[in-house]
N, C-alpha and C positions, 0 to 999 in steps of 0.2 A: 566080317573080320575087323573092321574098324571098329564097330559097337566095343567087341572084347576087348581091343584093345586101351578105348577110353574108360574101359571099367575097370581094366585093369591099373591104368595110371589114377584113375578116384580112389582106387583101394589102399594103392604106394603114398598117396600125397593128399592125406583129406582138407588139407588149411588152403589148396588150391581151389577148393570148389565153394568154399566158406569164407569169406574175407572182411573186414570192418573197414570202413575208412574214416576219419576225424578229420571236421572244422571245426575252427575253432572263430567264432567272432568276437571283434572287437570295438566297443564302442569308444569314441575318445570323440569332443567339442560337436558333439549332435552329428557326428558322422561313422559310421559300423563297416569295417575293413574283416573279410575273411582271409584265412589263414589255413591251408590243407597241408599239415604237418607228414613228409612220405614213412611210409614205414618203414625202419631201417634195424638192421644189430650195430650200426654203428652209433656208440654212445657222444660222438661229439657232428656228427651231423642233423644242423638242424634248421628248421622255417622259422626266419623273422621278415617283420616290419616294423620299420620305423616310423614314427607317427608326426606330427607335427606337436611344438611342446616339449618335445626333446623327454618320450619315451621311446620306448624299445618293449617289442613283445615276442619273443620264442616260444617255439613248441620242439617236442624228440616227442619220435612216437619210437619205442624200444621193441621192435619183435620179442628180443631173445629174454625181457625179462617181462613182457605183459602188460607194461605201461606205459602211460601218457606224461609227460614233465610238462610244466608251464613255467615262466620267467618273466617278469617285468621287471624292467630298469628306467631309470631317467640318467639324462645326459648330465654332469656334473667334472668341471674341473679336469676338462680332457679326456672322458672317459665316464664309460656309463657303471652307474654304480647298481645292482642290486635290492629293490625294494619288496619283491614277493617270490618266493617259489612255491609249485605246488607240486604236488605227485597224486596222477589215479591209475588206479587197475583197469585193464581192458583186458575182458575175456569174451576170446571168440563165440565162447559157446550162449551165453549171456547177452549179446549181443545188442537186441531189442529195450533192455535196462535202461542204457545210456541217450538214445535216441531224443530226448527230452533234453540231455545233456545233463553236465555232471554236476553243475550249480553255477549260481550267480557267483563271481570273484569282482570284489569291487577293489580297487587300489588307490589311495589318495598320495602323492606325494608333497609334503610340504615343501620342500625346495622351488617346484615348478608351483604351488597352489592348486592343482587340480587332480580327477578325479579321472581313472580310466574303469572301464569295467569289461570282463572278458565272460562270455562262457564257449568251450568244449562241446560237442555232442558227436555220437557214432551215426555214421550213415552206411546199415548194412545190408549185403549185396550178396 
């Protein structure tokens, strides 16, 4: 009876039995901070760290639209300002593509003088 019934729940809800999850690492002054951005539909929930150097790195991982956002900021004048964004596609089905990750992102800001660099990859499950 049981068997049926988790067949039948696999049949109702296939993104349960198929799922991706994303780190994202970050390298900043020869040290690599990971970052596990949760999956959400909500567009303003999201993973950062703040770094020393006075960046800032976020992640949204978007169910309802597919993708991944990335954000780096540096600290400036009360308030962190905006120096990269990114946007990628994540699809479930696809999955194993990403696992390598989505690319080198390297960000240099002149204000602070240095250099962060991030990559994304899927870890699927």
């Amino acid at each position: 009876m049981m068997n049926i019934i988790v067949a039948v729940l696999l049949c109702v809800f296939p993104t349960v039995v198929y799922a991706i999850d994303l780190i994202c690492e970050v390298e900043y002054a020869s040290a690599v901070t990971s970052l596990k951005p949760a999956a959400s539909f909500d567009p303003y929930e999201t993973a950062k760290i703040d770094l020393p150097g006075n960046f800032r790195f976020s992640a949204h991982y978007l169910l309802g639209a597919n993708k991944l956002k990335t954000f780096v900021y540096h600290y400036a004048k009360d308030r962190y300002v905006l120096l990269h964004a990114a946007e990628y596609r994540v699809d479930k089905t696809t999955c194993g593509q990403y696992e390598q990750g989505f690319g080198l992102n390297k960000v240099y800001s002149a204000k602070v003088e240095r250099e962060l660099l991030y990559q994304c990859r899927s870890v699927c499950r």
